[in-house]
C-alpha angles and dihedrals in degrees: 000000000000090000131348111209102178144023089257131077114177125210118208131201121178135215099008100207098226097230092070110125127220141288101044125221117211125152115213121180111205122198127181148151131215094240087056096054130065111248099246088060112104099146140046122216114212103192121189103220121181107216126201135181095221110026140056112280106264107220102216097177144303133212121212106212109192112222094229079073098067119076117225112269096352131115115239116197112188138148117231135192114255106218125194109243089253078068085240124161114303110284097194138322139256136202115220122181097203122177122191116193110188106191130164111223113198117207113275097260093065089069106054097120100051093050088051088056098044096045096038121110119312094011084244090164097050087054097038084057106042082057092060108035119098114266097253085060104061101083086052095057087049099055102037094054087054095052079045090051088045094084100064129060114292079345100165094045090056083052102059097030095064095042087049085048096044084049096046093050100050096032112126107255101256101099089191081083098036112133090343091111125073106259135152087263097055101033094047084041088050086052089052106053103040086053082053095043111047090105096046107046075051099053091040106033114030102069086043091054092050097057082048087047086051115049119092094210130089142239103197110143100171115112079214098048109037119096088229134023093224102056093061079093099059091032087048092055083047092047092058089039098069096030086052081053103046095045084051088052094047104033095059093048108085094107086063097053100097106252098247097070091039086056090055094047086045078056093046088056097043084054105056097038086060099045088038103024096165084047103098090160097063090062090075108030091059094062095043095047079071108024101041097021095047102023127022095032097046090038087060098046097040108047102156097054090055089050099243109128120024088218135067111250114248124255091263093039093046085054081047097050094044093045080059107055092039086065094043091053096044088058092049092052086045092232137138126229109247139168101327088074111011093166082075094056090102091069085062093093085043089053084035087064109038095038086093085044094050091048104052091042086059088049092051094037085057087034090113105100094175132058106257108236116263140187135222126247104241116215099016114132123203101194087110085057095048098046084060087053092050102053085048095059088039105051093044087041084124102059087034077061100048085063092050089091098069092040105108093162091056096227090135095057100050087044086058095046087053099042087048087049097050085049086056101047095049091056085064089056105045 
């Protein structure tokens, strides 16, 4: 919750269609902070109310979860017992998923130091963290470094840039791998593109989701799949339509990609060509590895995530989105379809005619040489952000210390005396 103002949260459902039985299954996740709550609050009230245009509201029960009860960080599922206000007999039951996250924030000052050394040369904390977290983490640390660089000129630029670069440099030298698994470069890299592109994949793909959301034929191309062996013709002819519709719409929208991202990817390219120089082919895979792999494919398949439709695909729209996509994405990669699924192979003169065209849409997308200027948000703290920092460093500070024996410039051990001295000076505040 962005603020609590008071002990009580109501939930709302109306209408409550009257043949509802009880109990009554509804799953809430709560979210707060300290400095969003007044400081007599200790509960939170969840009340069922059956609302209604024309009538009184009908109070059907509440339940009142203290927030002792809820341990720090940490998910609780339970089901509780929903009372009338008379505190009658239970009149249902209802399941909240409720999380509490008390956390002291200093002021911004207090963490100088931290934010020198995570911001400082070759971003050797971000990545030494992002290797130790747990999984479910990781996306947390990403985001929350860009919203830290943005403070400073072009700063996430400089950000994924640095950690694309790192990755490139010391990459094995089969390009086949290179960015395909989750790392603190992709996934920092992901974050960043999809914060630069929510205007674009509007303005380009949702027109173009909700034809495919609209039409009643199939594209099913799969001997397997397909109701009858004798429409994969016709399916397969709707299937290239709409791929032929989408790659026109894509391939001739570089301009609209804002220039920031064009300038990393314009990096990307730089890199690779220094550390491969007789691989043409890594020039443009390592655009569309982002781009195409982590935008444009997941944006199609998953509509709804990008917000892009209100309303889950059907079952047949959701095959023929991800048909789509699968032939999108083998063109960006400029590859072929072979024996795996042989049923797509079909879709290979479509890939044939538009390779040139991919490649020359990766070359204009990364066409930006120079940073484009930026300016820097006034006014914008970041102690939220590196309070976030900080309890990461601190709650992983053993394994921080079991790579304290290979550290000859001693950077590890200043990261862990700042990160000691921060612990202590939020015990004085709490």
């Amino acid at each position: 919750l962005p603020s609590l103002s008071s002990s009580s949260l109501f939930l709302h459902l109306s209408p409550l269609s009257p043949l509802l039985p009880l109990p009554l299954s509804i799953c809430l996740r709560l979210f707060a902070l300290p400095s969003d709550l007044q400081h007599d609050i200790v509960s939170f009230s969840v009340a069922v109310i059956n609302r209604s245009k024309r009538l009184k509201d009908n109070h059907i029960g509440q339940v009142q979860v203290q927030l002792s009860s809820l341990p720090n960080r940490k998910l609780r599922d339970e089901w509780y017992e929903l009372r009338p206000r008379n505190k009658g007999s239970a009149c249902g039951s209802i399941r909240l998923k409720a999380q509490f996250q008390h956390e002291i924030i200093l002021p911004e000052a207090e963490y100088s130091t931290l934010k020198e050394l995570i911001t400082q040369g070759d971003l050797w904390v971000i990545r030494l963290l992002y290797e130790i977290v747990m999984v479910k983490d990781r996306k947390e640390l990403c985001s929350t470094m860009l919203k830290i660089f943005r403070t400073e000129p072009s700063g996430p630029v400089r950000l994924v840039r640095s950690l694309a670069q790192h990755e490139i440099k010391n990459h094995a030298e089969d390009t086949s791998t290179l960015f395909r698994a989750s790392s603190i470069a992709t996934s920092s890299l992901e974050e960043f593109m999809r914060s630069q592109t929510v205007a674009y994949l509007s303005a380009n793909l949702k027109g173009f989701i909700q034809e495919v959301l609209n039409f009643k034929g199939s594209c099913e191309v799969s001997p397997a799949r397909a109701d009858r062996a004798e429409e994969i013709g016709a399916n397969f002819e709707n299937l290239i339509n709409f791929v032929q519709r989408l790659a026109d719409i894509i391939l001739t929208s570089a301009e609209m990609v804002p220039d920031p991202l064009r300038y990393v990817f314009h990096c990307l390219q730089e890199s690779v060509m220094d550390r491969w120089p007789d691989n043409d082919m890594v020039r443009t895979r390592v655009v569309s590895s982002f781009f195409f792999l982590r935008l444009v494919g997941p944006a199609v398949i998953k509509p709804r995530l990008f917000h892009l439709v209100t309303d889950q695909p059907s079952e047949n729209a959701q095959r023929s989105l991800t048909l789509i996509a699968k032939c999108i994405q083998n063109l960006a990669n400029l590859v072929e379809f072979g024996a795996k699924e042989p049923f797509m192979g079909c879709v290979n003169p479509f890939i044939r005619s538009n390779r040139q065209k991919m490649i020359q849409f990766i070359d204009q997308l990364s066409n930006v040489p120079h940073c484009p200027a930026s300016t820097v948000g006034t006014g914008v703290g970041v102690a939220r952000e590196l309070a976030t920092i900080h309890r990461l460093c601190f709650t992983h500070l053993p394994a921080i210390r079991k790579k304290q024996d290979g550290d000859k410039s001693g950077d590890l051990r200043k990261l862990i005396a700042v990160t000691e001295m921060i612990s202590t000076r939020e015990v004085t505040h709490r």
